[in-house]
C-alpha positions as CSV (number, residue, x, y, z in Angstrom):
1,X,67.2,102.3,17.8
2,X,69.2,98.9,17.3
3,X,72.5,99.4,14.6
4,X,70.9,97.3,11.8
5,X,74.0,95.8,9.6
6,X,74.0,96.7,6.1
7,X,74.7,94.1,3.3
8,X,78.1,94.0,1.9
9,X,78.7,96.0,-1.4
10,X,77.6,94.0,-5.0
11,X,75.5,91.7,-2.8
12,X,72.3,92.4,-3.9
13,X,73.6,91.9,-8.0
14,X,72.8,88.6,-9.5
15,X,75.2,86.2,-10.3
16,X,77.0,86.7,-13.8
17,X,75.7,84.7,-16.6
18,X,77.9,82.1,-18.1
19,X,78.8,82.4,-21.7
20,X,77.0,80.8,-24.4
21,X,78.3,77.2,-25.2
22,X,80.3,77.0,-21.6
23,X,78.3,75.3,-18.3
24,X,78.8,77.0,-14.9
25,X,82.0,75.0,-13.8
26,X,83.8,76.4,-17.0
27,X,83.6,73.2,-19.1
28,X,81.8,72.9,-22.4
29,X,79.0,70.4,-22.5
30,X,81.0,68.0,-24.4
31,X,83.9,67.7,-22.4
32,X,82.4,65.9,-19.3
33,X,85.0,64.3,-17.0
34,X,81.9,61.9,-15.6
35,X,83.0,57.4,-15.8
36,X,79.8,56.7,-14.8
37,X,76.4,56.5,-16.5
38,X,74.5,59.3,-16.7
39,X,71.3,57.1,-15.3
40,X,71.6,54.3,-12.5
41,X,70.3,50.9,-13.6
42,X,67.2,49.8,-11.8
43,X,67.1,46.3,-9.7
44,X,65.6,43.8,-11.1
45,X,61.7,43.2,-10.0
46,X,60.5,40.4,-7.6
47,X,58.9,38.3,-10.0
48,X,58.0,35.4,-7.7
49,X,54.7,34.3,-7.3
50,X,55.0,32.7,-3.7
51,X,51.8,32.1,-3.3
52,X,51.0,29.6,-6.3
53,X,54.3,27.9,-4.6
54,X,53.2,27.6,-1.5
55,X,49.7,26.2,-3.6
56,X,51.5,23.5,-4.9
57,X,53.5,22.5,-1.7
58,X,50.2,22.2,-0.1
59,X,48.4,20.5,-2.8
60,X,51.2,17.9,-2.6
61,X,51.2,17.2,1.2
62,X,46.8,17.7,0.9
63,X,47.6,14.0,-1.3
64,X,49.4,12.4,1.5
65,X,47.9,13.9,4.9
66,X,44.4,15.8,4.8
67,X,43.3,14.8,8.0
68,X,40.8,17.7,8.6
69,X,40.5,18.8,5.1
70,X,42.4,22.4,6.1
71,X,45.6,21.6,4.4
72,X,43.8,20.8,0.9
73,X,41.1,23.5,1.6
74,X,44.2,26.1,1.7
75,X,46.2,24.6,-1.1
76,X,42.9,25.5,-3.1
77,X,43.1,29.2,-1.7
78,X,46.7,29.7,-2.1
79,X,46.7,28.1,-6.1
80,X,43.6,30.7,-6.8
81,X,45.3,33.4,-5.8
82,X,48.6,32.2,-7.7
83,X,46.6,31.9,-10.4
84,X,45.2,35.7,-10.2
85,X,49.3,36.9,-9.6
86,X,50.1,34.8,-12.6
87,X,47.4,36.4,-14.6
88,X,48.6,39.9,-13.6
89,X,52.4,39.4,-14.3
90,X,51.1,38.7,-17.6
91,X,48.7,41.3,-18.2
92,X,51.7,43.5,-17.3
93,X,54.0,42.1,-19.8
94,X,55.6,39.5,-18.2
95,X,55.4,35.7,-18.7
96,X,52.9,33.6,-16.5
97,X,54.8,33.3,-13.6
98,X,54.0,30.6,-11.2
99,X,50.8,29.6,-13.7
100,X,52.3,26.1,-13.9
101,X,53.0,25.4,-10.3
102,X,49.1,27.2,-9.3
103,X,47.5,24.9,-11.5
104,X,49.1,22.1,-9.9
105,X,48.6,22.7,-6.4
106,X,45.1,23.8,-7.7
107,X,44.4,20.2,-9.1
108,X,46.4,18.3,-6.0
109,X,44.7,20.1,-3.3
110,X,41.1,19.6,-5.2
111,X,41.7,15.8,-5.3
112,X,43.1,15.7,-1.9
113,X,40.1,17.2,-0.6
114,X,37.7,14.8,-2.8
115,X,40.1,11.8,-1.6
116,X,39.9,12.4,2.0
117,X,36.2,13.4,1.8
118,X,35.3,9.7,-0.2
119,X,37.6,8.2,2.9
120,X,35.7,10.3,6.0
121,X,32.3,9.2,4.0
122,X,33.2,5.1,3.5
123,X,34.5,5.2,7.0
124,X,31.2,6.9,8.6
125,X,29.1,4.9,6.8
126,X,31.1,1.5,7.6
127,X,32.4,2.4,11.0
C-alpha cells in the first residue's frame, strides 16, 4: 500500500476571523489608501445614425445623377431606416439623432426619383 502524505498540522482549521470594525488587510474601512474612483467611467455611446447620413448624401447626388433610378431608390431606403434609428435614440432617451438629415435625404431622393422618372417618360414619349 502506497505512503499517502498527511496534511500538515492546523491545516484543516479555518482561517481566523478578522475583528469587528477592521477589513482583512488590517485597515479600517475608512482609512482606504485607494486615488482612484471606486467605479470606472463608462465610454461614451455611439450615437451616430450613419445611415440617415448616408440617406441624405444619396438624396443629394439622386438630384444631380439618377441615371437608373438606383441611387434615389436607395437614398429612400437608407433615410427610412434613419428615420426608424432616429426614432429609437429617442424613445431611449436621447435626442433625434440624424432625424434632420433622414428627412432630408428622404425628400431629395423622393424628388430625384420623380425628377428622373418625368425626364425617362418626356424622353420616351418624344424620342
Amino acid at each position: 500500500m502506497p505512503d499517502i502524505p498527511h496534511p500538515p498540522a492546523g491545516a484543516d482549521q479555518p482561517p481566523p476571523v478578522p475583528a469587528p470594525g477592521a477589513s482583512r488587510h488590517g485597515l479600517h474601512p475608512q482609512q482606504t489608501n485607494h486615488s482612484e474612483p471606486l467605479y470606472a467611467a463608462l465610454p461614451e455611446p455611439n450615437l451616430a445614425n450613419g445611415q440617415a447620413t448616408a440617406g441624405m448624401i444619396l438624396g443629394l447626388v439622386s438630384l444631380l445623377i439618377n441615371t437608373f433610378l438606383i441611387v434615389g431608390m436607395l437614398a429612400i431606403v437608407f433615410s427610412f431606416l434613419g428615420l426608424r434609428n432616429a426614432d429609437r435614440f429617442q424613445s431611449v432617451g436621447y435626442g433625434p439623432r440624424g432625424r434632420g438629415a433622414a428627412v432630408t435625404g428622404l425628400v431629395c431622393g423622393i424628388v430625384g426619383t420623380m425628377i428622373s422618372l418625368l425626364f425617362k417618360w418626356v424622353f420616351f414619349f418624344l424620342f
